[in-house]
DSSP file (Angstrom, degrees, kcal/mol; ACC not computed):
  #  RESIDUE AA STRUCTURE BP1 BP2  ACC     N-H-->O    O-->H-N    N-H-->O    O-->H-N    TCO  KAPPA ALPHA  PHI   PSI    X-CA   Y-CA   Z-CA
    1    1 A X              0   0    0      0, 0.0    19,-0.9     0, 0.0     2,-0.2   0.000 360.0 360.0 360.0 127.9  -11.4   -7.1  -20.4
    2    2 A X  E     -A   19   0A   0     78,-0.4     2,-0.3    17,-0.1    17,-0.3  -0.538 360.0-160.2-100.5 172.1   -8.6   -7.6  -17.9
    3    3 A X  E     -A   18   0A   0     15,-1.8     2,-1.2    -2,-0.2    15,-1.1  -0.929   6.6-152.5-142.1 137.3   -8.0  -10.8  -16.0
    4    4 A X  E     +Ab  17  84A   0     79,-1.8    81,-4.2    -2,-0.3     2,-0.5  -0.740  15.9 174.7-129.7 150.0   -6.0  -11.5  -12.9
    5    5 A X  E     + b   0  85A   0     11,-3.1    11,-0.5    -2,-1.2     2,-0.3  -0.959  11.4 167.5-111.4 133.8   -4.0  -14.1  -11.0
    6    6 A X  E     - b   0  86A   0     79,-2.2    81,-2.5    -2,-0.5     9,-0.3  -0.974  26.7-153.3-142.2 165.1   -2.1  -14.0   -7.9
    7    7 A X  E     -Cb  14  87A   0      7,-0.8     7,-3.3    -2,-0.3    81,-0.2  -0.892  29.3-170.6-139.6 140.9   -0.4  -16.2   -5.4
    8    8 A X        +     0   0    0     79,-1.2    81,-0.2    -2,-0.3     2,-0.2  -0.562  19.1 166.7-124.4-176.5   -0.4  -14.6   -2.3
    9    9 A X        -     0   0    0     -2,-0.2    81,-0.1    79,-0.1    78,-0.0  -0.736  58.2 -88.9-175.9-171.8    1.5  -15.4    1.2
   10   10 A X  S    S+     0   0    0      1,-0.2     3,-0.1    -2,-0.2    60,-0.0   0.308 125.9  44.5-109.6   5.7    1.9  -12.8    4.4
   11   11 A X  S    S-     0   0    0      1,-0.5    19,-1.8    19,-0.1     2,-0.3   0.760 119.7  -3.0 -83.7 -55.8    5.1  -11.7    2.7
   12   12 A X  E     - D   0  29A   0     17,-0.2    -1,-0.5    21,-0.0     2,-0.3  -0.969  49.1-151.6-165.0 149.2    4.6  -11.3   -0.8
   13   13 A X  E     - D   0  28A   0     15,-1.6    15,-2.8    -2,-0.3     2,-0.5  -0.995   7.6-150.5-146.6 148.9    2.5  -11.5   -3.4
   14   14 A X  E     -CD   7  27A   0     -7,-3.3    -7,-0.8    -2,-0.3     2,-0.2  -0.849  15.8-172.7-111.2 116.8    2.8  -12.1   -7.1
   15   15 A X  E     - D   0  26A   0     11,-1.4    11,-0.5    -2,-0.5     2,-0.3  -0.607   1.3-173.0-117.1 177.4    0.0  -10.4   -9.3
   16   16 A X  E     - D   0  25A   0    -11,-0.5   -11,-3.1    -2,-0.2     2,-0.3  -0.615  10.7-165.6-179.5 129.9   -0.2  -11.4  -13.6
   17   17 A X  E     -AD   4  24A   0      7,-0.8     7,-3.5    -2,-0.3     2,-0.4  -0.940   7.7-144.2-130.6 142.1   -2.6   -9.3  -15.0
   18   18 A X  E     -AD   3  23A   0    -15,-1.1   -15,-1.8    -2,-0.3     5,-0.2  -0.814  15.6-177.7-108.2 146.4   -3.8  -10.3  -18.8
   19   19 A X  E >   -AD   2  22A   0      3,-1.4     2,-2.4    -2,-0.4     3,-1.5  -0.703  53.6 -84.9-155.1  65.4   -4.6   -7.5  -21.3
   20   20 A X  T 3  S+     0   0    0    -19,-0.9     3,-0.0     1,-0.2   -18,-0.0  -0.130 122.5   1.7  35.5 -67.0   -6.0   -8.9  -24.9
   21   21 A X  T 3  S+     0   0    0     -2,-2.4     2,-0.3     1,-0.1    -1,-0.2   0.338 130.4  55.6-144.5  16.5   -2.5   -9.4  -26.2
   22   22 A X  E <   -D   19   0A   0     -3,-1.5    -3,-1.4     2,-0.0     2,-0.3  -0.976  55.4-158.7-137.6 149.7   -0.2   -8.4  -23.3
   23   23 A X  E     -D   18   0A   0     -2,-0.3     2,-0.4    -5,-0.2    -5,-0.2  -0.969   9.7-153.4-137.1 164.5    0.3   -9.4  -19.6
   24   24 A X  E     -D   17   0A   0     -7,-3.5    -7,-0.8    -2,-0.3     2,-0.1  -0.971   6.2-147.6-139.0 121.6    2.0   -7.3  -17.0
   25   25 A X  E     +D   16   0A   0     -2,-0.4     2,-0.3    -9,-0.2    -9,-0.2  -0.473  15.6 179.9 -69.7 132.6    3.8   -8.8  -13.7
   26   26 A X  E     -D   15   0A   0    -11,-0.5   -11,-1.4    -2,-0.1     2,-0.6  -0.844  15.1-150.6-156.5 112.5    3.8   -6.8  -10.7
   27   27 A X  E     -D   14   0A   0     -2,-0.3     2,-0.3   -13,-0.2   -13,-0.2  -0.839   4.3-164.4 -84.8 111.6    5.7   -8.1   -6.9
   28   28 A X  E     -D   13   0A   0    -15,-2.8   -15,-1.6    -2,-0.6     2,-0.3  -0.792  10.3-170.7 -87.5 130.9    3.9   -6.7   -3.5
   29   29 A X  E     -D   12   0A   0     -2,-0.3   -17,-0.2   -17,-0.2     2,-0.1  -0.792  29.4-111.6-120.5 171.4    6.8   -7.5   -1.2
   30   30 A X        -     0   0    0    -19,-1.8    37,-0.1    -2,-0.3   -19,-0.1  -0.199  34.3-114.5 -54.3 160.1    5.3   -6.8    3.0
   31   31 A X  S >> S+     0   0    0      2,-0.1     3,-2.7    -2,-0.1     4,-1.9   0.863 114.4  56.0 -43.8 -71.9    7.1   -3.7    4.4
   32   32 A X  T 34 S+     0   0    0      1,-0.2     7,-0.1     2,-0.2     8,-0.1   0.826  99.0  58.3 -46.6 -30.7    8.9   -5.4    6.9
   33   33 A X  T 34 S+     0   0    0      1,-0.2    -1,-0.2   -22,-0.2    -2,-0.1   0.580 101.7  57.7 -77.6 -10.7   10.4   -7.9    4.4
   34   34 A X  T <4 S+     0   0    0     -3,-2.7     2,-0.4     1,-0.2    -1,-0.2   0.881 110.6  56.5 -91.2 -22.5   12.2   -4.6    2.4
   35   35 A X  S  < S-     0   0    0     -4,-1.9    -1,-0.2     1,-0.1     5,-0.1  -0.833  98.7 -83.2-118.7 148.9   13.9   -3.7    5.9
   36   36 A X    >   -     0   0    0     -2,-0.4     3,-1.3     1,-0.2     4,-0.3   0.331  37.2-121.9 -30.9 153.7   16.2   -5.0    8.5
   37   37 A X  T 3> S+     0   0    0      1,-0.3     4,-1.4     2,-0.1     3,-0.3   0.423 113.4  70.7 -77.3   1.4   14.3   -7.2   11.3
   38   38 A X  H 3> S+     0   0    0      2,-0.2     4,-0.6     1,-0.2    -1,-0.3   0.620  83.7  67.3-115.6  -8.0   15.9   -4.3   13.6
   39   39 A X  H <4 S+     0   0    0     -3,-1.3    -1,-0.2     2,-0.1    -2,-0.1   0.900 116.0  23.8 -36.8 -50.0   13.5   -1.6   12.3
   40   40 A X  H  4 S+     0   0    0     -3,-0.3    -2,-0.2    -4,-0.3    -3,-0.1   0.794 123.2  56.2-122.4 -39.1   10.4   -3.2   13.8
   41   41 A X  H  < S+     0   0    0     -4,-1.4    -3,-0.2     2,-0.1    -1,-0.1   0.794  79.5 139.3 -59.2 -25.3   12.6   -5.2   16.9
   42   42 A X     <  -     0   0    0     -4,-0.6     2,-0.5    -5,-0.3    -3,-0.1   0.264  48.8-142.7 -28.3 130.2   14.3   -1.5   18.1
   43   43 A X        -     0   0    0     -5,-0.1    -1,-0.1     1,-0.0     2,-0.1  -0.942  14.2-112.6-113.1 135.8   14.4   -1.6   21.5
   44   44 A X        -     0   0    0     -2,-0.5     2,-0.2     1,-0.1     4,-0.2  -0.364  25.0-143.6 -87.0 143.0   13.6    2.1   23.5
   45   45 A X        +     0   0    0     -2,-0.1     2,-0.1     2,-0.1    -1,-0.1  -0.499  62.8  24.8 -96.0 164.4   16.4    3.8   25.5
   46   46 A X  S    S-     0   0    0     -2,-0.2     2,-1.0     1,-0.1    -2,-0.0  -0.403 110.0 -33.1  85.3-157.7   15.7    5.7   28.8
   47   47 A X        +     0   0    0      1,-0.1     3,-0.4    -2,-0.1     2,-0.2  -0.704  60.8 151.4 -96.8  87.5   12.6    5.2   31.5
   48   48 A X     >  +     0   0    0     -2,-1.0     4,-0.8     1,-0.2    -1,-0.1  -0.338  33.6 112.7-121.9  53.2    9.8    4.2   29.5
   49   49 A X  T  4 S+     0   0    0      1,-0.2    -1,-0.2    -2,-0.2    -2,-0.1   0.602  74.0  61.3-104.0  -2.0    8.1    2.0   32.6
   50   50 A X  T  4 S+     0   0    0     -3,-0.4    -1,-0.2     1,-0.1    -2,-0.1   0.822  89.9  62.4 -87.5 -21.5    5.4    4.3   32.7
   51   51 A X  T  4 S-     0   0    0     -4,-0.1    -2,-0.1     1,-0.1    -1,-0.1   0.964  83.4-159.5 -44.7 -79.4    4.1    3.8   29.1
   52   52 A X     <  +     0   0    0     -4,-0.8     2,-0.6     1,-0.2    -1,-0.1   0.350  30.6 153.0 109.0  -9.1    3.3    0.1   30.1
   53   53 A X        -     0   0    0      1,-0.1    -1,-0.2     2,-0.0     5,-0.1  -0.350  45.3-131.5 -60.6  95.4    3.2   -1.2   26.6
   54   54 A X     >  -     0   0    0     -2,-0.6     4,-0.6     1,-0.2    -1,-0.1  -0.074  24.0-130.1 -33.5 165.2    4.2   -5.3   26.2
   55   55 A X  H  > S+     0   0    0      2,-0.2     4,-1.5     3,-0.1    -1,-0.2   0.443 110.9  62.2-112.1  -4.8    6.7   -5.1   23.4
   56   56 A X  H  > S+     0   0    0      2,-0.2     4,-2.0     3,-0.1     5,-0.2   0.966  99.5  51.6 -70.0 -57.2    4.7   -7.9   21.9
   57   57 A X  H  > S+     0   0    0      1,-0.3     4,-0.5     2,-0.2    -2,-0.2   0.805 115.0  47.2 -36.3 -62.7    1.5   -5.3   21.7
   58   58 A X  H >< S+     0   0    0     -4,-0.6     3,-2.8     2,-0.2    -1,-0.3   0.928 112.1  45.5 -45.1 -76.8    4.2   -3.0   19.9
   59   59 A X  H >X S+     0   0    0     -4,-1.5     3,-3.1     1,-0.3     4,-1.5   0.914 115.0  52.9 -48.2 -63.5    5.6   -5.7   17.4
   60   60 A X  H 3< S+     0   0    0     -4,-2.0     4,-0.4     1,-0.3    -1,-0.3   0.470 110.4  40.8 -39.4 -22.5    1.9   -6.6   16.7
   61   61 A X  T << S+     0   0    0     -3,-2.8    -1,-0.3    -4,-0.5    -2,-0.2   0.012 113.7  59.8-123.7  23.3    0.4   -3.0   15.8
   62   62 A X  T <4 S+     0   0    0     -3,-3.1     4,-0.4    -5,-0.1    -2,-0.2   0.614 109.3  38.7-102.6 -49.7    3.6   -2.6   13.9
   63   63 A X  S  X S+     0   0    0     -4,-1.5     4,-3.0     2,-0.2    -2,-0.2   0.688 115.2  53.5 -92.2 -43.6    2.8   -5.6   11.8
   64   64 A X  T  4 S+     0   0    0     -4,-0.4    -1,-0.2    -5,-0.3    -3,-0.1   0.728 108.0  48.2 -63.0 -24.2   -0.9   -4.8   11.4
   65   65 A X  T  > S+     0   0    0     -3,-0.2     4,-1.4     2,-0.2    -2,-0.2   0.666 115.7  48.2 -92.2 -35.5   -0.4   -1.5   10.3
   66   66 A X  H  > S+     0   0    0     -4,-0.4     4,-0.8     1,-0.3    -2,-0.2   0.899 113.8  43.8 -64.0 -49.9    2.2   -3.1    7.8
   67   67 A X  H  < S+     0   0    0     -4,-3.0     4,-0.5     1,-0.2    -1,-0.3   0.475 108.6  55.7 -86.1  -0.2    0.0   -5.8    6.6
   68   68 A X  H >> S+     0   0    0      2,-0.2     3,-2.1     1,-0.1     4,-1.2   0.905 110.5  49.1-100.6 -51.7   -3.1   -3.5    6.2
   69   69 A X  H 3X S+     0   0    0     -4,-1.4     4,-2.3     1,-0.3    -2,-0.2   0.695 108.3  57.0 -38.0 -33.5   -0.7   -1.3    3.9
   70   70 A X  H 3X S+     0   0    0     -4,-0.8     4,-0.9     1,-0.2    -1,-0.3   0.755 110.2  43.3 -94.1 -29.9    0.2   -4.7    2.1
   71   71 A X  H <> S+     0   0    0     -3,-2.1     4,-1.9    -4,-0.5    -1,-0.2   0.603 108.4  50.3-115.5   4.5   -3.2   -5.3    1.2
   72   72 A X  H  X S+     0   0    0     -4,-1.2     4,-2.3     2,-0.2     5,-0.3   0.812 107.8  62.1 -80.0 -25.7   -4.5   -2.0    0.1
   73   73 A X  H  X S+     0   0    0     -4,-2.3     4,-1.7     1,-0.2    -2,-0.2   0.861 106.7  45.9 -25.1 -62.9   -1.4   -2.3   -2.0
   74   74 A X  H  < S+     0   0    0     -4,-0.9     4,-0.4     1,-0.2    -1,-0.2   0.819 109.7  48.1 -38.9 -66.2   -2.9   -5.4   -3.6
   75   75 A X  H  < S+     0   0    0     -4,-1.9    -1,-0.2     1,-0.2    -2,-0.2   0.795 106.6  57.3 -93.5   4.4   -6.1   -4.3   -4.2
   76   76 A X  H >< S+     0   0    0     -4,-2.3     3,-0.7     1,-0.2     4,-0.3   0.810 103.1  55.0 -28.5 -64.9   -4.9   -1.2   -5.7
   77   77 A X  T 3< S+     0   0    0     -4,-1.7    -1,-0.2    -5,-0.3    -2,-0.2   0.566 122.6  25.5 -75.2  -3.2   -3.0   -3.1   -8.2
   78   78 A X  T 3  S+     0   0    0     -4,-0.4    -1,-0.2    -3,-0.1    -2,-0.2   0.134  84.6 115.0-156.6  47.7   -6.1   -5.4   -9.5
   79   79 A X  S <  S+     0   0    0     -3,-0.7    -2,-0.1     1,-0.1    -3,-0.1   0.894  84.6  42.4 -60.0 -52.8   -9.1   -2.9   -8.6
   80   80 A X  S    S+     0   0    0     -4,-0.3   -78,-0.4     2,-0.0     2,-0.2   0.441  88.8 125.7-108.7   1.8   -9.9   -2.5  -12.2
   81   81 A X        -     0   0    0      1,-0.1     3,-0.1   -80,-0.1   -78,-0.1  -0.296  59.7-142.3 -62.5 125.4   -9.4   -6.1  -12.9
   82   82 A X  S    S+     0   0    0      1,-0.3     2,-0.5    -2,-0.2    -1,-0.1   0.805  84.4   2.0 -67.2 -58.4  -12.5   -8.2  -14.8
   83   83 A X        -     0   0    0    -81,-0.2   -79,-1.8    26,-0.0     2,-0.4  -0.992  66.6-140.2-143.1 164.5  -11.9  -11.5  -12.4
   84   84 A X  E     -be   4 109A   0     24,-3.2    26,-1.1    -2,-0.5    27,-0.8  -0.906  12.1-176.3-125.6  99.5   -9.7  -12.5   -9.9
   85   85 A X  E     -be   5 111A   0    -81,-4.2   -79,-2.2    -2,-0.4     2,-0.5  -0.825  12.2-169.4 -95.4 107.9   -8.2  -15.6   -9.4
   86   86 A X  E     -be   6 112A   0     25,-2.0    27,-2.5    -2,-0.6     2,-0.2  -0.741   5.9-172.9-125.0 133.5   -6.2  -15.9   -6.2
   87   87 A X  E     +be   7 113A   0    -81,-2.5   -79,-1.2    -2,-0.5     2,-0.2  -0.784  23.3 148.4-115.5 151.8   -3.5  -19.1   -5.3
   88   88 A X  E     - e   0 114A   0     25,-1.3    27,-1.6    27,-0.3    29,-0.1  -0.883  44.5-142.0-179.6 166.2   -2.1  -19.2   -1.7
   89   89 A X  S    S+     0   0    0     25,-0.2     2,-0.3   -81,-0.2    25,-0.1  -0.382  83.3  30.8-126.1  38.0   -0.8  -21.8    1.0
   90   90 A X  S    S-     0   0    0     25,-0.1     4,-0.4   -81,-0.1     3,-0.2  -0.834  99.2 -75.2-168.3-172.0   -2.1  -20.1    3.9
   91   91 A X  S  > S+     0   0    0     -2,-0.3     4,-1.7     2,-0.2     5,-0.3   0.526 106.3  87.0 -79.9 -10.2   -4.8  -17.7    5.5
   92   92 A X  T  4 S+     0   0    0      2,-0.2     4,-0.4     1,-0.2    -1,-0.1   0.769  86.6  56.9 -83.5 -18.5   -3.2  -14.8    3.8
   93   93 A X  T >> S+     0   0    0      1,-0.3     3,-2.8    -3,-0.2     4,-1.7   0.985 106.9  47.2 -68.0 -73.1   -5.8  -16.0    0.7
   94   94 A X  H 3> S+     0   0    0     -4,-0.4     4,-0.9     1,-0.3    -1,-0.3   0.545 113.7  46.6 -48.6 -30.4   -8.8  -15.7    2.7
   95   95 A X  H 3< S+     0   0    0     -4,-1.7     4,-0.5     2,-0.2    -1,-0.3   0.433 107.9  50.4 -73.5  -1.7   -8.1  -12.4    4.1
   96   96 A X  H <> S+     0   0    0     -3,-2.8     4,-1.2    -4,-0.4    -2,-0.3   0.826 112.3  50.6-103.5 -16.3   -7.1  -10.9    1.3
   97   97 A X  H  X S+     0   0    0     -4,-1.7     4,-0.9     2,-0.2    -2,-0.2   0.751 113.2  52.0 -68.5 -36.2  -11.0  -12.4   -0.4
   98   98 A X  H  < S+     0   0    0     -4,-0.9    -2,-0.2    -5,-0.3    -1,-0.2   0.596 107.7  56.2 -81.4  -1.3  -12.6  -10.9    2.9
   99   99 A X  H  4 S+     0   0    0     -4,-0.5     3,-0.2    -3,-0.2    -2,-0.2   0.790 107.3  40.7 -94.7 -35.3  -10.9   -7.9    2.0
  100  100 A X  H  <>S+     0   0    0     -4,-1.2     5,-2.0     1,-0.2     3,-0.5   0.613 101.2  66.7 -94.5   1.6  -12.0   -7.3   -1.0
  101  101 A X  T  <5S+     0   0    0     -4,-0.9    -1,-0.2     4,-0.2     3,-0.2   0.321 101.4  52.5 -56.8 -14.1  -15.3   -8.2   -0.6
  102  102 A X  T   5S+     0   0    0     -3,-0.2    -1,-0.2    -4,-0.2    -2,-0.2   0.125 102.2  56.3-105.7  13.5  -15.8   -5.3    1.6
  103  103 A X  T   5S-     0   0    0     -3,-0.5    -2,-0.2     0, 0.0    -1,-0.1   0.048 121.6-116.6-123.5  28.8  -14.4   -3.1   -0.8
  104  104 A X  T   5S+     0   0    0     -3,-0.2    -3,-0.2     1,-0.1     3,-0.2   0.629  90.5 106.9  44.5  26.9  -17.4   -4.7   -3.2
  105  105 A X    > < +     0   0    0     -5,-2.0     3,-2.7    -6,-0.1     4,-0.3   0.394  42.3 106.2 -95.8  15.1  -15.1   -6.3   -5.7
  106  106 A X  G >  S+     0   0    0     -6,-0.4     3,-1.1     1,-0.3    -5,-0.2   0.861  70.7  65.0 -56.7 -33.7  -16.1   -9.9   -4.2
  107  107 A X  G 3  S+     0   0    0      1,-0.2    -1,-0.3    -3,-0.2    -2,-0.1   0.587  97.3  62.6 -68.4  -3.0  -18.4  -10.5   -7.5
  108  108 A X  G <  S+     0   0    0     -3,-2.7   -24,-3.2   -25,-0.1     2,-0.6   0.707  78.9 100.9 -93.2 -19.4  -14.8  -10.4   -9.4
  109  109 A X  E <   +e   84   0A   0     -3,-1.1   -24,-0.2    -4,-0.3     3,-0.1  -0.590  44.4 171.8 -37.4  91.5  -13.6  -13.3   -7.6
  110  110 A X  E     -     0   0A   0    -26,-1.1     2,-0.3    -2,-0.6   -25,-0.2   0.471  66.0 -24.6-117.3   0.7  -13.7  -16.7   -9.8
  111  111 A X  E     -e   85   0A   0    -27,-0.8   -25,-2.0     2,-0.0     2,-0.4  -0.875  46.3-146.9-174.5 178.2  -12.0  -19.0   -7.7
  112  112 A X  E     -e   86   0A   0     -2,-0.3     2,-0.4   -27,-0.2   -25,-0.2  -0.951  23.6-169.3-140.5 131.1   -9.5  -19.2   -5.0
  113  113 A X  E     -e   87   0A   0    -27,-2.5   -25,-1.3    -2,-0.4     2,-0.8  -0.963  25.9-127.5-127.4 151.8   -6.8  -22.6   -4.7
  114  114 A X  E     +e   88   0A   0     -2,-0.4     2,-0.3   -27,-0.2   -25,-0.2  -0.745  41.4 158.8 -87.6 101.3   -4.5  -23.6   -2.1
  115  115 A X        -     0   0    0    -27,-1.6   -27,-0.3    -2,-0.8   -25,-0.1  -0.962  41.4-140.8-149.3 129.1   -0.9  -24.1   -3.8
  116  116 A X  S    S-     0   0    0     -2,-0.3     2,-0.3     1,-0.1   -27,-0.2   0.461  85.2  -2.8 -85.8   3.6    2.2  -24.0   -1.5
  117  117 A X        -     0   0    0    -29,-0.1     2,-0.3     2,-0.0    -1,-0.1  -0.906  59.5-177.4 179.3 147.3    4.3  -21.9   -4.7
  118  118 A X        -     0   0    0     -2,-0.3     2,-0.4    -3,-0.1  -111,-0.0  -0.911  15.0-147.0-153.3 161.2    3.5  -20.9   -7.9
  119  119 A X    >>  -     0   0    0     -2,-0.3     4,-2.3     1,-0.1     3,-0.5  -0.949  32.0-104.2-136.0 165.8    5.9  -19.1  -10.3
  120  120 A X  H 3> S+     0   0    0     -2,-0.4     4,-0.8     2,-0.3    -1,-0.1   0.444 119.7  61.9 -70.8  -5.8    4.5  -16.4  -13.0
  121  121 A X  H 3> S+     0   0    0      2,-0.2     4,-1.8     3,-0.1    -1,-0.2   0.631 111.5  42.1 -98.0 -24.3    4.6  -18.3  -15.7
  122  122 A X  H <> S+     0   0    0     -3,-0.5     4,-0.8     2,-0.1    -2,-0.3   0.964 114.0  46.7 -82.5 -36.2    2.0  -20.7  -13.8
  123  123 A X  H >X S+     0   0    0     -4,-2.3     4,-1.6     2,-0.2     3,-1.4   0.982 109.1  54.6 -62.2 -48.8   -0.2  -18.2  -12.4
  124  124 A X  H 3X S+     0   0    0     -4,-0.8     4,-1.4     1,-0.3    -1,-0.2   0.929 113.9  46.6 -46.0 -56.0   -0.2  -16.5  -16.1
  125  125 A X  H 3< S+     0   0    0     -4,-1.8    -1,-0.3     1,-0.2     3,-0.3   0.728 111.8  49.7 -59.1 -26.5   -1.5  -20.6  -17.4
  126  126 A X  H << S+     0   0    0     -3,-1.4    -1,-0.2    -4,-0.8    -2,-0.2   0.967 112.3  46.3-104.8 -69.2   -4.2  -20.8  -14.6
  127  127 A X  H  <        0   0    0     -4,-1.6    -1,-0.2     1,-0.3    -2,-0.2   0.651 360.0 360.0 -70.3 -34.2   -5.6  -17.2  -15.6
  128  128 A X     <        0   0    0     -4,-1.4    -1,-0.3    -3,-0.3    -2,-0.1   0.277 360.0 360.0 -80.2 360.0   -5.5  -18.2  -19.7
């Protein structure tokens, strides 16, 4: 029987998974946050006025693509997981509860709280 905690945010997320007599720590950092803001800001050289593309549209399906990556990450890392207890200060909690609930692990879910930072040695006490 496994148990998990994690405090989540659109950045990063913090996992503690419990194991009978061991627990194992695991940081999901976003993509963009491991590389320079100038990855995903690059601006394109030559005549690209026929394309038509806002550069917001761009940033945005840059970031979606990122964050979709960030949360299969997630539930990857606590698939096999008995419950799920999930802390967060944000929406990032609630998507990442609708997310797994369409990947049918929503019956693993035993609460979700809103806490603006947590450190691993609290999420670990929450989960115990």
């Amino acid at each position: 029987m496994s148990k998990v905690g994690l405090w989540i945010d659109h950045r990063k997320a913090i996992i503690v998974s419990v194991k009978e007599k061991w627990e194992e720590i695991k940081k999901v950092v976003l993509v963009s946050e491991q590389y320079p803001q100038s990855f995903i800001n690059s601006t394109f050289k030559g005549n690209y006025s026929s394309l038509q593309i806002p550069v917001n549209y761009l940033s945005q399906r840059i970031f979606q693509e990122q964050i979709n990556i960030y949360y299969d990450e997630i539930i990857a890392s606590i698939c096999d997981a008995n419950s799920i207890l999930i802390f967060g200060s944000n929406t990032a909690k609630d998507e990442l509860r609708y997310r797994l609930e369409m990947n049918k692990l929503g019956d693993r879910i035993v609460g979700i709280e809103t806490i603006d930072k947590m450190t691993e040695r609290q999420i670990s006490a929450k989960i115990l």
